[in-house]
N, CA, C and O atoms as a GROMACS GRO file, in nm:
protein
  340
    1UNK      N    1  19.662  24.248  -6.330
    1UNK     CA    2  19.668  24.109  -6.292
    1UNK      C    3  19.531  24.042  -6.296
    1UNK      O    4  19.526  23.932  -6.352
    2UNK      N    5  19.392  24.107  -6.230
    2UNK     CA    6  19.291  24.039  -6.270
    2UNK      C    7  19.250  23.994  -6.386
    2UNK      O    8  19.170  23.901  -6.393
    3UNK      N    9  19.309  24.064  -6.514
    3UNK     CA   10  19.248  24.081  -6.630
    3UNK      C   11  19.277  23.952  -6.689
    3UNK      O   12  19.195  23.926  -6.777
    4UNK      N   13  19.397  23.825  -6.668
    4UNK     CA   14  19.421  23.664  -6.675
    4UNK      C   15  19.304  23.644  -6.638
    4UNK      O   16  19.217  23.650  -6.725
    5UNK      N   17  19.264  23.613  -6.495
    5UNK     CA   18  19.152  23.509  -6.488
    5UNK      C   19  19.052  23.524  -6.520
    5UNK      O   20  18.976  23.428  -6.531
    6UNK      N   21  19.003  23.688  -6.554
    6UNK     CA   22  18.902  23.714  -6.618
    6UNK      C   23  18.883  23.696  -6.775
    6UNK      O   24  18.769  23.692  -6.820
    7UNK      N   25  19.008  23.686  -6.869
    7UNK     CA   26  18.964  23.654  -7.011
    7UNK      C   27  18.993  23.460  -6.952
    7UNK      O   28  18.923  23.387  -7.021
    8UNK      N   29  19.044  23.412  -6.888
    8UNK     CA   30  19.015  23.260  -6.834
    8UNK      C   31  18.903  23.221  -6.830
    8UNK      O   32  18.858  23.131  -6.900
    9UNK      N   33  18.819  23.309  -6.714
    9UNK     CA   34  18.684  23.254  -6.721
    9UNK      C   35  18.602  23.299  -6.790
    9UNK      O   36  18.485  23.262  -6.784
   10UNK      N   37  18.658  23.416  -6.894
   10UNK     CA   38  18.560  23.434  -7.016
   10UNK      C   39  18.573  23.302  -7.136
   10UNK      O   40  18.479  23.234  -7.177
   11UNK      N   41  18.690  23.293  -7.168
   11UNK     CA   42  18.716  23.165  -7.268
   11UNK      C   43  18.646  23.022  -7.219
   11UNK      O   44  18.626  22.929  -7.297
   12UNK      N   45  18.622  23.019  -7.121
   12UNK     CA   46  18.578  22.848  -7.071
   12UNK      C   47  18.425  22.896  -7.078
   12UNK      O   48  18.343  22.816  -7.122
   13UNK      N   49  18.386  23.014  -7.041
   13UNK     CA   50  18.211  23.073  -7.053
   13UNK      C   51  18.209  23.014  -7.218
   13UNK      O   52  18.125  22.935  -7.261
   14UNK      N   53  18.313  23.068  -7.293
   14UNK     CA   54  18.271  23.075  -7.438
   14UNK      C   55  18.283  22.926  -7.488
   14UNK      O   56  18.190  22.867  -7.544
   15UNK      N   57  18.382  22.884  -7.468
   15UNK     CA   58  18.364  22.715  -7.444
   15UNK      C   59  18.269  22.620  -7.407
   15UNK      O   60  18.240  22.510  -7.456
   16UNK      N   61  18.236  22.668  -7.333
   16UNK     CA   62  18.095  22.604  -7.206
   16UNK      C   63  17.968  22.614  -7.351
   16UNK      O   64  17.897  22.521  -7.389
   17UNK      N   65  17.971  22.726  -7.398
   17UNK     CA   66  17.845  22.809  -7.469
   17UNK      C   67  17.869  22.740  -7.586
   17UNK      O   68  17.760  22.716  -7.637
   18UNK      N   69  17.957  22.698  -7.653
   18UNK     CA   70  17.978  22.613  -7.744
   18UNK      C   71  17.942  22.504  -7.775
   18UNK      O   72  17.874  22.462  -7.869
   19UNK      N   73  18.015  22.433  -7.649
   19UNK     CA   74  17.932  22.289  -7.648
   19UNK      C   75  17.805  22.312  -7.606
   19UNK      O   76  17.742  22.290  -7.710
   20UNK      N   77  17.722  22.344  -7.519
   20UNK     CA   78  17.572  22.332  -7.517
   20UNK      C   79  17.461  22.376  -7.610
   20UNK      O   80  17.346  22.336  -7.596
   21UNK      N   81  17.511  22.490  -7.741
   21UNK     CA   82  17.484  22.501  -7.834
   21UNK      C   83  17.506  22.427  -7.954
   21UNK      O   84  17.441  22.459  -8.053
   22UNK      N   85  17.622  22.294  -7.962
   22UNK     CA   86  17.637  22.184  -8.029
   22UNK      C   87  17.564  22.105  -7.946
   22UNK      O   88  17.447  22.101  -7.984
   23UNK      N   89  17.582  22.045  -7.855
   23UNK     CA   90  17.522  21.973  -7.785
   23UNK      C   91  17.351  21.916  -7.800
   23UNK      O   92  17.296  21.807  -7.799
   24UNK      N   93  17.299  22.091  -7.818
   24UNK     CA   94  17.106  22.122  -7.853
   24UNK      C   95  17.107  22.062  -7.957
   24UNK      O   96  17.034  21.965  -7.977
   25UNK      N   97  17.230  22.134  -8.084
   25UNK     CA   98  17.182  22.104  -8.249
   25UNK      C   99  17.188  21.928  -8.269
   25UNK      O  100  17.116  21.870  -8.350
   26UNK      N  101  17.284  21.862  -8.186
   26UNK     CA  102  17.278  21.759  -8.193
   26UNK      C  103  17.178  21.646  -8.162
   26UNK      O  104  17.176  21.532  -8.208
   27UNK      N  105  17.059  21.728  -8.035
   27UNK     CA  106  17.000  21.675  -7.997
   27UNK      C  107  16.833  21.656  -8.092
   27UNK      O  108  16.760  21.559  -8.107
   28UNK      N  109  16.823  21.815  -8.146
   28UNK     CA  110  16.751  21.829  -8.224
   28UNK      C  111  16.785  21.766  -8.369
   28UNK      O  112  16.699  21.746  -8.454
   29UNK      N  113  16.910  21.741  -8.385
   29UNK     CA  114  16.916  21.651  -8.528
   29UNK      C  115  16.847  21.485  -8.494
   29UNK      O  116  16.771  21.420  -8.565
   30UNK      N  117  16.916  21.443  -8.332
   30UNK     CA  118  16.857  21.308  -8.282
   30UNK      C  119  16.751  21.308  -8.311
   30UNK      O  120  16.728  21.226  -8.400
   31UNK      N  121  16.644  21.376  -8.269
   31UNK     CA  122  16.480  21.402  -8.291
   31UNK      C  123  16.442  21.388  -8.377
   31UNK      O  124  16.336  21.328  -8.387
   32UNK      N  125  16.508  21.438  -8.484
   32UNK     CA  126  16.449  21.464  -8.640
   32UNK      C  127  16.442  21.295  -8.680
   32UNK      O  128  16.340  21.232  -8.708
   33UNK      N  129  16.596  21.239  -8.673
   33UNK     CA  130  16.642  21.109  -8.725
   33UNK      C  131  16.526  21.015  -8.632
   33UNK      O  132  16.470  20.928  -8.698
   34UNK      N  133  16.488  21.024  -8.496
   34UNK     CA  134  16.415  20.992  -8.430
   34UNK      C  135  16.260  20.943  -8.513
   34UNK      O  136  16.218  20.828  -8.526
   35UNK      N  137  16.209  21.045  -8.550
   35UNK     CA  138  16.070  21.057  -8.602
   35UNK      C  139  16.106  21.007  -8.749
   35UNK      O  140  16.058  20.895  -8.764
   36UNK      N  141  16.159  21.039  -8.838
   36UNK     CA  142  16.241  20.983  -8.920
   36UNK      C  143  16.226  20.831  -8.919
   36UNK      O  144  16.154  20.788  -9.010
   37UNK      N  145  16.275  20.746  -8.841
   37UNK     CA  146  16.308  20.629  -8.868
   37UNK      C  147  16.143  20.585  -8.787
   37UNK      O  148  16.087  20.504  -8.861
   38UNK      N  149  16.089  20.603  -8.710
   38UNK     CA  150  15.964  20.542  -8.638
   38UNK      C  151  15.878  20.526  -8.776
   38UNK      O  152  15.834  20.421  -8.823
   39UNK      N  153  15.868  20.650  -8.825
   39UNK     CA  154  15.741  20.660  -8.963
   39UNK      C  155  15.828  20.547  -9.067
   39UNK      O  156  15.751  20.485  -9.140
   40UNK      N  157  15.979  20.512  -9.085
   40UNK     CA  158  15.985  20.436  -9.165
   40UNK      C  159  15.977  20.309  -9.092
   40UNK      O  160  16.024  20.230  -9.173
   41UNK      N  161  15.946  20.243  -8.986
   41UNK     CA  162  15.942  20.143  -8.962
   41UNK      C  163  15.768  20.121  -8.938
   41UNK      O  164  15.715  20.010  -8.926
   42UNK      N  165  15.684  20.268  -8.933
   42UNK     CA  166  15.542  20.231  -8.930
   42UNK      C  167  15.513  20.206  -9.066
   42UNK      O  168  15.406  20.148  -9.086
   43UNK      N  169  15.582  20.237  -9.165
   43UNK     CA  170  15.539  20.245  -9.335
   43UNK      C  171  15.574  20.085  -9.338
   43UNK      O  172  15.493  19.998  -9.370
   44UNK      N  173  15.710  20.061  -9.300
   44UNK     CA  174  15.792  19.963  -9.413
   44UNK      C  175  15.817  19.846  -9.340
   44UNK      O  176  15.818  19.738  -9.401
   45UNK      N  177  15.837  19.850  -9.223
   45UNK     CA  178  15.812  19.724  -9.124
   45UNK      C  179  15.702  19.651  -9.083
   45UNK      O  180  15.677  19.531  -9.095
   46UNK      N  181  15.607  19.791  -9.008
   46UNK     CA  182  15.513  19.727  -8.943
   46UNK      C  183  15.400  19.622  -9.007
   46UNK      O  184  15.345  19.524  -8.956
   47UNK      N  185  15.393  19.667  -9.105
   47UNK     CA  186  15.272  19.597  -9.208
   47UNK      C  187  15.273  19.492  -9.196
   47UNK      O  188  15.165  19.439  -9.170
   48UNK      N  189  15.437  19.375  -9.216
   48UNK     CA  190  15.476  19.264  -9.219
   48UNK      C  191  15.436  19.190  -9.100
   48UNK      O  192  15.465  19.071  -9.095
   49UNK      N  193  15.359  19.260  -8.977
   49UNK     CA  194  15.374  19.177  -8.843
   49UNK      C  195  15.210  19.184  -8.833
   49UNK      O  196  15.128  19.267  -8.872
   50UNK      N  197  15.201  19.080  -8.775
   50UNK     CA  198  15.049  19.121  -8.704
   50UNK      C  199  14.976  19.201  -8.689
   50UNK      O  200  15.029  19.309  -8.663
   51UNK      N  201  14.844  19.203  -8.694
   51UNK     CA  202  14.794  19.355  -8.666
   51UNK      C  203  14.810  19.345  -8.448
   51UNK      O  204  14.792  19.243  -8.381
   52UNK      N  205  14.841  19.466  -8.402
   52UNK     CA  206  14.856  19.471  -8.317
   52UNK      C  207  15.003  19.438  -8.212
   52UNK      O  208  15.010  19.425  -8.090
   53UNK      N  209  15.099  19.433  -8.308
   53UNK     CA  210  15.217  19.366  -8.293
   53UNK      C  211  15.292  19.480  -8.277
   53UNK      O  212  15.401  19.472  -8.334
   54UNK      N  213  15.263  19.622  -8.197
   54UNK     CA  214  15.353  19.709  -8.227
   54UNK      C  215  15.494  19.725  -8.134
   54UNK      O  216  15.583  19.809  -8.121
   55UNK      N  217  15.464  19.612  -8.085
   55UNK     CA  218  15.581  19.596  -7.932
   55UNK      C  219  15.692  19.510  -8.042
   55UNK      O  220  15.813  19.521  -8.026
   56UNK      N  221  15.657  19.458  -8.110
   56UNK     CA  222  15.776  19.387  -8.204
   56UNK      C  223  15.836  19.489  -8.365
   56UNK      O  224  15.940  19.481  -8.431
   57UNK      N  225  15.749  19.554  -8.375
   57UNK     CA  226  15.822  19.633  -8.434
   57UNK      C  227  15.914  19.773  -8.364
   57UNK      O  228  16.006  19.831  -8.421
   58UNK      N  229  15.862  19.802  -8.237
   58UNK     CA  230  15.966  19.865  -8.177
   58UNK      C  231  16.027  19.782  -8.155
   58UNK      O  232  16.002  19.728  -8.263
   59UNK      N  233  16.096  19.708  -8.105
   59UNK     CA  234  16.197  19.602  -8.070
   59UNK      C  235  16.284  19.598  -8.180
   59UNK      O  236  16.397  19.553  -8.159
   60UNK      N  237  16.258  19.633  -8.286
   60UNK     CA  238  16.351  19.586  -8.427
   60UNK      C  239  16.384  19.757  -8.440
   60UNK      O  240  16.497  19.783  -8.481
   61UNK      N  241  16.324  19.836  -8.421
   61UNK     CA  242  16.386  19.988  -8.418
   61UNK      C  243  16.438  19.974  -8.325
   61UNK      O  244  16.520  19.897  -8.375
   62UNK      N  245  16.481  19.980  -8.175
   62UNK     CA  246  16.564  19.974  -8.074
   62UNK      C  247  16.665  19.883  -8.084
   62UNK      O  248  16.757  19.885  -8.002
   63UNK      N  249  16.663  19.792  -8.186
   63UNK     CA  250  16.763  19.737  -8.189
   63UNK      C  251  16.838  19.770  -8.324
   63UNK      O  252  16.953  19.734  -8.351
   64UNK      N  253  16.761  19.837  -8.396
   64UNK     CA  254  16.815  19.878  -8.539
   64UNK      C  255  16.874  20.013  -8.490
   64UNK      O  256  16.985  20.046  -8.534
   65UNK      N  257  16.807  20.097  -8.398
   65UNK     CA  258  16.913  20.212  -8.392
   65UNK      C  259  17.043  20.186  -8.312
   65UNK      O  260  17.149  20.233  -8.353
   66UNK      N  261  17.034  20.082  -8.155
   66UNK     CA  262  17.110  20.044  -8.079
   66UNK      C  263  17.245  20.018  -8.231
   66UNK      O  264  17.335  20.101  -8.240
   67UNK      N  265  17.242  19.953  -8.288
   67UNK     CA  266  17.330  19.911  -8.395
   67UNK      C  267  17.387  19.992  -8.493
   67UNK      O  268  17.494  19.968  -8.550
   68UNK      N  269  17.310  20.096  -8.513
   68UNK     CA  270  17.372  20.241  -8.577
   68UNK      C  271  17.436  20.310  -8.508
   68UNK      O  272  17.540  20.368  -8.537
   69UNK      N  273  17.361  20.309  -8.382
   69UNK     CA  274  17.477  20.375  -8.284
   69UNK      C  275  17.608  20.322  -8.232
   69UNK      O  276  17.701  20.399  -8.209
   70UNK      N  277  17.613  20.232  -8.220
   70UNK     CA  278  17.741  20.164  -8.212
   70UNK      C  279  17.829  20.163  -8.277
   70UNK      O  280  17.940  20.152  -8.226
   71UNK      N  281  17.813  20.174  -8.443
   71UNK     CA  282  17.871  20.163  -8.530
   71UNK      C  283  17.914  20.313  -8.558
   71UNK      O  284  18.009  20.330  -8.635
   72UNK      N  285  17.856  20.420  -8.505
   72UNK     CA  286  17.848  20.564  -8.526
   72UNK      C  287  18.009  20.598  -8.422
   72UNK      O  288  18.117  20.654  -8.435
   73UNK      N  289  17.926  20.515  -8.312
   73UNK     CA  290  18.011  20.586  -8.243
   73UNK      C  291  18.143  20.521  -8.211
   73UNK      O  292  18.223  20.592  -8.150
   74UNK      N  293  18.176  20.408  -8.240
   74UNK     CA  294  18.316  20.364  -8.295
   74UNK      C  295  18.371  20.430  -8.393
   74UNK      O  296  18.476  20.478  -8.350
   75UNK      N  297  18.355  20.457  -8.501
   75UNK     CA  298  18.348  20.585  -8.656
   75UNK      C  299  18.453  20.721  -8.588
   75UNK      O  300  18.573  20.743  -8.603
   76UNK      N  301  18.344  20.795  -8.510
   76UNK     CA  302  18.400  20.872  -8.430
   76UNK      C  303  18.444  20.846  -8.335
   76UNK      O  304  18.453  20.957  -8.282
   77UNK      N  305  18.490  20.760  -8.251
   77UNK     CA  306  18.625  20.763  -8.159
   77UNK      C  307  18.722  20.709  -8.242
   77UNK      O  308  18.825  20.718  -8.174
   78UNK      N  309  18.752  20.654  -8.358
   78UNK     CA  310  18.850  20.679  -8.444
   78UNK      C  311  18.917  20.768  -8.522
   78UNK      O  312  19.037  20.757  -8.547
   79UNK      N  313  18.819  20.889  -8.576
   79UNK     CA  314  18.803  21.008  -8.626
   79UNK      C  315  18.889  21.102  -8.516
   79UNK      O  316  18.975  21.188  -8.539
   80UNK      N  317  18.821  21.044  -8.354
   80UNK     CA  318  18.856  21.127  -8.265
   80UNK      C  319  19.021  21.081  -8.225
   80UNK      O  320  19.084  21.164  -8.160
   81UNK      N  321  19.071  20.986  -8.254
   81UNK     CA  322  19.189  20.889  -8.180
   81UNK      C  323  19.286  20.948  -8.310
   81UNK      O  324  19.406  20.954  -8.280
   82UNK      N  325  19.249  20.998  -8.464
   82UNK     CA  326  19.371  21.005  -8.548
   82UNK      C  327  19.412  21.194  -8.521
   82UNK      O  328  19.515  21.260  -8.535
   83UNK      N  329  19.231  21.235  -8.466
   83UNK     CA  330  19.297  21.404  -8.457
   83UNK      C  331  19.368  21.469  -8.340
   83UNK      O  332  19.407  21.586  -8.343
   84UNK      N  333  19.388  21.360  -8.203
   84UNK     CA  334  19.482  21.335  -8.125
   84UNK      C  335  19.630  21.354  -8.166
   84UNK      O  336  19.707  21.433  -8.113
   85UNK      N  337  19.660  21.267  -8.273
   85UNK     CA  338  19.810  21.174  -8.334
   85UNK      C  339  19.853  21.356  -8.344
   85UNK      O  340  19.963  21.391  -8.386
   0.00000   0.00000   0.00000
């Protein structure tokens, strides 16, 4: 009879271990895309502004990623809403 709750709370361990190991890779992909997009907005944006204007070119990355993300993550809660059906 113990041997249920013990493969129980082995499967949710292995579950648990799953997501926080997606969870990392995801976070470390954020990072990458992170540094990624800063160097293209220090190359390809910033030039266009003032010298010393670097508070306005972050402002256009925080609002350029705010907007990817939104759009990302609508994408996938649809993705997520048809593998429901």
């Amino acid at each position: 009879m113990a041997k249920k709750p013990i493969e129980k709370v082995s499967k949710k361990i292995a579950i648990q271990t799953l997501t926080l190991l997606t969870s990392s890779f995801g976070l470390v992909a954020a990072l990458a895309w992170n540094e990624a997009i800063k160097e293209y907005v220090n190359t390809y944006i910033k030039p266009y502004f003032a010298h010393g204007s670097g508070v306005i070119s972050m402002f256009i990355y925080a609002v350029g990623i705010t907007i990817i993300t939104v759009i990302i993550t609508m994408q996938l809660n649809r993705v997520s809403r048809k593998i429901e059906k």
